[in-house]
C-alpha positions as CSV (number, residue, x, y, z in Angstrom):
1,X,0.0,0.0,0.0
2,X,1.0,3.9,-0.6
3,X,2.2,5.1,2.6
4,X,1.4,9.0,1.0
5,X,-1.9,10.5,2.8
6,X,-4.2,12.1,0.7
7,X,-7.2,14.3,2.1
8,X,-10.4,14.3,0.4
9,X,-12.5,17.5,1.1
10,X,-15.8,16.9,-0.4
11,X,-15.4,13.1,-0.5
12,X,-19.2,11.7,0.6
13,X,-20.5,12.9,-2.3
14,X,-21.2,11.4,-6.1
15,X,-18.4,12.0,-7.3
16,X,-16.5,11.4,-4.3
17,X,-17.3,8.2,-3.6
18,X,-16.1,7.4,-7.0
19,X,-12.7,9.4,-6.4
20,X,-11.9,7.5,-3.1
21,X,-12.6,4.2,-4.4
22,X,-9.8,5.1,-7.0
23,X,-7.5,6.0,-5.1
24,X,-7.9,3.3,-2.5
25,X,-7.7,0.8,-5.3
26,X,-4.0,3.0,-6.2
27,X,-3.1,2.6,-2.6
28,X,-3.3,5.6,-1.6
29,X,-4.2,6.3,2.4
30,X,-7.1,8.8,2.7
31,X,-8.6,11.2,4.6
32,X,-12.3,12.0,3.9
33,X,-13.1,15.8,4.9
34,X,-16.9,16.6,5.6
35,X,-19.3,18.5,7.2
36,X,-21.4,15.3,8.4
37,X,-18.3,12.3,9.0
38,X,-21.3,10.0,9.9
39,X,-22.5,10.2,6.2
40,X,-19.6,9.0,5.0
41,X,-19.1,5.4,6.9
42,X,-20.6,3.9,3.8
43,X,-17.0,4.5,1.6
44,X,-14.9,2.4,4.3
45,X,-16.0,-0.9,2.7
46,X,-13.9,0.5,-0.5
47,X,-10.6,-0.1,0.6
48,X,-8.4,-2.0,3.6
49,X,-9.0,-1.9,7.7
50,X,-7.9,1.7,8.1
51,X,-6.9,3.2,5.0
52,X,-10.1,5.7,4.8
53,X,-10.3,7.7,7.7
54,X,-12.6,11.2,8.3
55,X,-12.6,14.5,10.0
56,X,-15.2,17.0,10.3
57,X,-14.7,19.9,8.3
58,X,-16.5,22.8,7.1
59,X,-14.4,24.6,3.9
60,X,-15.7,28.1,4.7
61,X,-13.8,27.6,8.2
62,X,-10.4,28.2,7.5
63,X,-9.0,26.7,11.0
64,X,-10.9,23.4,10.3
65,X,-9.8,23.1,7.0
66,X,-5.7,23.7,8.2
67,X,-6.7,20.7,10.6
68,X,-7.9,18.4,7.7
69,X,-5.0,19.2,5.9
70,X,-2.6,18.6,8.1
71,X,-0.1,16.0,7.6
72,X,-1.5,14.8,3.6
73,X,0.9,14.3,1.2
74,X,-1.9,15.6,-1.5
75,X,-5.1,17.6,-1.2
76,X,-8.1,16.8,-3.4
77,X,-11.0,19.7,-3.9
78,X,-14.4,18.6,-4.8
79,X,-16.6,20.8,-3.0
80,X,-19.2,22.7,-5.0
81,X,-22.9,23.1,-4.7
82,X,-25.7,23.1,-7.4
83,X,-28.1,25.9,-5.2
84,X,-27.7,27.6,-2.2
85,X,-29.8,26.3,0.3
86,X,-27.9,27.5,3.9
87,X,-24.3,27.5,2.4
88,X,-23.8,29.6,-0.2
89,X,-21.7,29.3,-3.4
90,X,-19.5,32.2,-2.0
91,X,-18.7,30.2,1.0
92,X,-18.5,26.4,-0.7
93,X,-16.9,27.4,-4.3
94,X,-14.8,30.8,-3.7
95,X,-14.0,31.0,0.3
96,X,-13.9,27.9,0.5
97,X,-11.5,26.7,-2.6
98,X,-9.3,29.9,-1.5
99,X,-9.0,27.8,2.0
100,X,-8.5,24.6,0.6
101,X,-5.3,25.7,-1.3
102,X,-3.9,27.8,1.2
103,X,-4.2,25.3,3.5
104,X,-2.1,22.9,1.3
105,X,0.2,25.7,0.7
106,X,1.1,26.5,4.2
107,X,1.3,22.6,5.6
108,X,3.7,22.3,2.0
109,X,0.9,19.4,0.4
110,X,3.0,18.4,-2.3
111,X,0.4,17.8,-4.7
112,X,-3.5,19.7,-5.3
113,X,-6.1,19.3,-7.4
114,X,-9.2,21.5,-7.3
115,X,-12.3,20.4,-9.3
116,X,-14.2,23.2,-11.3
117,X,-16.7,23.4,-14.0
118,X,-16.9,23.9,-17.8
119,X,-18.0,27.3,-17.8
120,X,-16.2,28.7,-15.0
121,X,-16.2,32.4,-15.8
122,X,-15.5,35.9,-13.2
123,X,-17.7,37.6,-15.9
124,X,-20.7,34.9,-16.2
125,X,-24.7,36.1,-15.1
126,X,-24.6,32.9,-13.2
127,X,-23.7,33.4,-9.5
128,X,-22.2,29.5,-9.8
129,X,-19.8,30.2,-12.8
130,X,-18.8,33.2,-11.0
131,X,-17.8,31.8,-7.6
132,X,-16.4,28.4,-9.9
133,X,-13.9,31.2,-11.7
134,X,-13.0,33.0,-8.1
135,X,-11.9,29.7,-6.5
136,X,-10.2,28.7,-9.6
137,X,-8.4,32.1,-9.3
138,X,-7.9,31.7,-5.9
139,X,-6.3,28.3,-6.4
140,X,-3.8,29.7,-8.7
141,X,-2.5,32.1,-6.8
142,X,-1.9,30.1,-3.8
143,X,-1.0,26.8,-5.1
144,X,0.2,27.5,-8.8
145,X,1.6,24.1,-9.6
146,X,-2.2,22.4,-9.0
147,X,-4.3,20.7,-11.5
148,X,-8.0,22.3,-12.6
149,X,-10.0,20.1,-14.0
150,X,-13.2,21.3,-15.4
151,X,-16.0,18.3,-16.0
152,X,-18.9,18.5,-17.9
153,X,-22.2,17.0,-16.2
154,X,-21.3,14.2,-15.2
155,X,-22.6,11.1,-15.0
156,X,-23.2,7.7,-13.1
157,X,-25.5,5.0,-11.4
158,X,-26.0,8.3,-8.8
159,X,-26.0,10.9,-10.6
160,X,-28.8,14.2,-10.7
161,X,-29.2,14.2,-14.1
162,X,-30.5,11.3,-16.2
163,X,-31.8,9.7,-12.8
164,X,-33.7,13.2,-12.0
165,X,-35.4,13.6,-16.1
166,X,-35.9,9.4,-16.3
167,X,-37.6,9.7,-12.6
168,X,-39.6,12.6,-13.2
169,X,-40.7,10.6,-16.7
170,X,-42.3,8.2,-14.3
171,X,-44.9,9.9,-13.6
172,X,-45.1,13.4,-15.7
173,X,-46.9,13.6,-19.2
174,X,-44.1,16.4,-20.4
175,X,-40.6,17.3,-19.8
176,X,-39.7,20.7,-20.4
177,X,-37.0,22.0,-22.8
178,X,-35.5,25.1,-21.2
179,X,-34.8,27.6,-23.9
180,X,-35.8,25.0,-26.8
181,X,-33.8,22.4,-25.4
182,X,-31.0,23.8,-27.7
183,X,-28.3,23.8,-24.7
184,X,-25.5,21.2,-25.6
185,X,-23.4,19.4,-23.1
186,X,-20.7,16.8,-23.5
187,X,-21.6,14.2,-20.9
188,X,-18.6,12.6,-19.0
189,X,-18.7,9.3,-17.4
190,X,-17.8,9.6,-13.2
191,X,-15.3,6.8,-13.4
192,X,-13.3,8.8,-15.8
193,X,-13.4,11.8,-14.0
194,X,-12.2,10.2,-10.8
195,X,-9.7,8.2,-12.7
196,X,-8.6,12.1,-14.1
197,X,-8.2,12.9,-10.4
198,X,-6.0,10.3,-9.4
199,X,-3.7,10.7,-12.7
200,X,-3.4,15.0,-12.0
201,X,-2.0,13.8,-8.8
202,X,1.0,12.9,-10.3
203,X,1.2,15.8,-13.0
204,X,1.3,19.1,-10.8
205,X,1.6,21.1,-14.1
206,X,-0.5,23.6,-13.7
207,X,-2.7,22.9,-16.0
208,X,-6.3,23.3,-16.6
209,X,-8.2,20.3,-17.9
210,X,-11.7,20.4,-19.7
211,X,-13.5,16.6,-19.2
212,X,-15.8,15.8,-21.6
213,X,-17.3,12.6,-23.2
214,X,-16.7,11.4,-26.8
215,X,-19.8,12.6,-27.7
216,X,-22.2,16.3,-27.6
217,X,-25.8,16.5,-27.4
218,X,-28.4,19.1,-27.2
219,X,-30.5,18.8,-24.1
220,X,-33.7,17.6,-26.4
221,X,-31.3,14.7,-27.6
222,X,-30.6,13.8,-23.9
223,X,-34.3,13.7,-22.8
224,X,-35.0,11.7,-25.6
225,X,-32.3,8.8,-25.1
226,X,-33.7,8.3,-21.4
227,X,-37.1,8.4,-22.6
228,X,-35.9,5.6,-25.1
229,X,-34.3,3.9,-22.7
230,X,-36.6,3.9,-20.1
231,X,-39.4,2.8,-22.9
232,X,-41.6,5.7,-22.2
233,X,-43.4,8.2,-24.6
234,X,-43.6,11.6,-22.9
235,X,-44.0,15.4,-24.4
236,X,-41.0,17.6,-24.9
237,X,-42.5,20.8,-24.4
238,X,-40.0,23.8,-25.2
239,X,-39.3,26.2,-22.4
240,X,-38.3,29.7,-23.1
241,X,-35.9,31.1,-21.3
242,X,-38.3,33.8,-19.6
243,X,-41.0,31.6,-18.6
244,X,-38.5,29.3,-17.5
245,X,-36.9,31.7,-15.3
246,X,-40.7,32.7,-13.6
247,X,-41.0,29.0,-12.8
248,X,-37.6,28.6,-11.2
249,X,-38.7,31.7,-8.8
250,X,-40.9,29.4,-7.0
251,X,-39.6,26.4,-7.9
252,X,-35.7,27.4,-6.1
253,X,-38.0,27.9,-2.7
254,X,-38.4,23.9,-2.4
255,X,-36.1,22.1,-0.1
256,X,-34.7,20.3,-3.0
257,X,-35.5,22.5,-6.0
258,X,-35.9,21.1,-9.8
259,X,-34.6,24.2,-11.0
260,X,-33.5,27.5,-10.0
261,X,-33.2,30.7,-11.6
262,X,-29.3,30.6,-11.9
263,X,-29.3,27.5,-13.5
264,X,-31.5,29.1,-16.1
265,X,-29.1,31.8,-16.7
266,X,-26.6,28.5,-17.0
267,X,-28.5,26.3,-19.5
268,X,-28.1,29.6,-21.7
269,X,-24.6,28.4,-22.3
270,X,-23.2,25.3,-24.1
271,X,-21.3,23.3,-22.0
272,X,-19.1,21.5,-23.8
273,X,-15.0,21.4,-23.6
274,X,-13.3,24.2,-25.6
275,X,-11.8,22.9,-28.4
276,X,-8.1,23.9,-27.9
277,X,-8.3,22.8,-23.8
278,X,-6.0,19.7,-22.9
279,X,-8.5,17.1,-21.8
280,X,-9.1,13.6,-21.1
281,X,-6.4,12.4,-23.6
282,X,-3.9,14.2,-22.4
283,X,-4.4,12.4,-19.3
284,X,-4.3,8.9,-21.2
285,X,-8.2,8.5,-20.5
286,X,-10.2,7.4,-23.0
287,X,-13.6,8.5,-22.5
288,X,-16.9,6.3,-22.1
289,X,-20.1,6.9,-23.9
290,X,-23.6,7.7,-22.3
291,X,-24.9,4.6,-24.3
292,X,-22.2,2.4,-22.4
293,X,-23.3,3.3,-19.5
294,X,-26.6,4.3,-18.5
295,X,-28.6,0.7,-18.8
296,X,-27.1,-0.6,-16.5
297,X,-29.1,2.1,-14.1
298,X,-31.6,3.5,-15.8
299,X,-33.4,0.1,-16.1
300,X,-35.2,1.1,-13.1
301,X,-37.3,3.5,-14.1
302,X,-38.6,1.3,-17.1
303,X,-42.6,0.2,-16.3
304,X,-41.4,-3.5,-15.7
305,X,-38.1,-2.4,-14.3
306,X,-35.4,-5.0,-14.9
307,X,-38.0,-7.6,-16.9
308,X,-38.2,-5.0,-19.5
309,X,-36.9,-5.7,-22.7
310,X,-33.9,-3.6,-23.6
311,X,-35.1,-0.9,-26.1
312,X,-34.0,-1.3,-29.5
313,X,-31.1,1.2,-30.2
């Protein structure tokens, strides 16, 4: 086993879990960092008797976060929220990144990686691409040898995107196309992303990665490959962009909204990688399409669940 210590802030979530089963399967020794340690029992199964460990940690505390850092050989960021329900993407994705790789700076972490978005951008509407581009900023300046990397969605048996439209096609005669539908994104598969992680580890070039899939479709396309995988017929109603944005008003006041209105001012923008950013194969990944991937969750939304026949392609 790797005697190097690596600390995971952000490490209980989808991605996460991913991340620290990779790295326990490299041999790394880890260090989960979260808010709610409890929460994260479920990832010691992943690798030996004691190689994942936790510590309470909230990133927007900066004395917390020097404690979880403390003693790691490499620091791994993958805190970031999708709304702002109590912490706010000031305090999770710009205060928080800045105290992540200060943090690592000061205890001299050899090694950093900080996960972004595609889209990242101090000059976006969006308050999430804003405080995505401060912490990247804010990364740089303290750590400049770490590793960006910049997914697209991504997705997984957990993920909140195709399990969110496929479960919502349960039981909902239309799915809405926000602004047409017209949005493209370049799905990337979570194993690669977390595989991406564990290979930056060793670069330290200071790089900025973009991670896409080999494939981009338009947000229509996407609805309509879970539909067809999921064997159900359903409306795709377009969505403008203003009407949209008067649903989301209400619709961000939910506990666990289906849509908010920065996310609107998002799906305004393609998200795809940029087509002269290193990426996936200049980490020697090769990427994994949706269609590899998503029947082997998906199936459970289908009427008969499992005893469905697979739709024909």
């Amino acid at each position: 086993m790797n005697t190097k210590l690596v600390t995971v802030f952000g490490g209980s979530g989808f991605l996460g879990r991913h991340t620290v089963r990779a790295l326990a399967r490299a041999g790394w020794r880890i260090k989960v960092a979260t808010r709610h340690p409890a929460r994260g029992f479920f990832l010691r199964p992943l690798g030996t008797v004691g190689q994942i460990d936790f510590v309470k940690c909230d990133v927007s505390d900066a004395e917390s976060v020097a404690h979880a850092a403390m003693g790691a050989d490499a620091v791994i960021n993958l805190t970031g929220i999708l709304f702002q329900k109590g912490q706010t993407f000031e305090d999770v994705q710009a205060e928080g990144a800045a105290n992540i790789a200060q943090a690592a700076a000061a205890a001299g972490v050899r090694a950093l990686v900080h996960v972004s978005a595609i889209g990242a951008d101090a000059n976006a509407v969006a308050k999430y691409a804003v405080t995505k581009a401060a912490g990247e900023r804010a990364v740089r300046e303290a750590f400049p040898a770490a590793v960006i990397l910049r997914p697209s969605i991504i997705f997984g048996s957990e993920d909140g995107f195709f399990n969110k439209f496929a479960a919502m096609a349960r039981f909902s005669p239309i799915l809405p196309l926000v602004g047409g539908g017209h949005t493209r994104f370049q799905p990337v598969f979570v194993g690669d992303v977390a595989q991406a992680i564990v290979t930056a580890l060793s670069r330290q070039d200071g790089r900025t990665y973009e991670l896409g899939g080999p494939a981009t479709y338009s947000f229509k396309e996407l609805l309509q490959i879970i539909l067809r995988e999921i064997g159900r017929k359903r409306a795709l109603v377009p969505l403008p962009f203003a009407l949209a944005s008067l649903q989301a008003a209400f619709l961000q006041l939910l506990p666990n909204p289906l849509l908010t209105m920065d996310q609107v001012k998002l799906l305004k923008h393609d998200n795809v990688v940029a087509p002269t950013a290193a990426g996936l194969a200049d980490l020697g990944i090769t990427p994994t399409s949706v269609e590899a991937v998503i029947p082997s969750y998906l199936w459970r939304y289908r009427a008969k669940g499992e005893y469905a026949p697979s739709p024909v392609q």
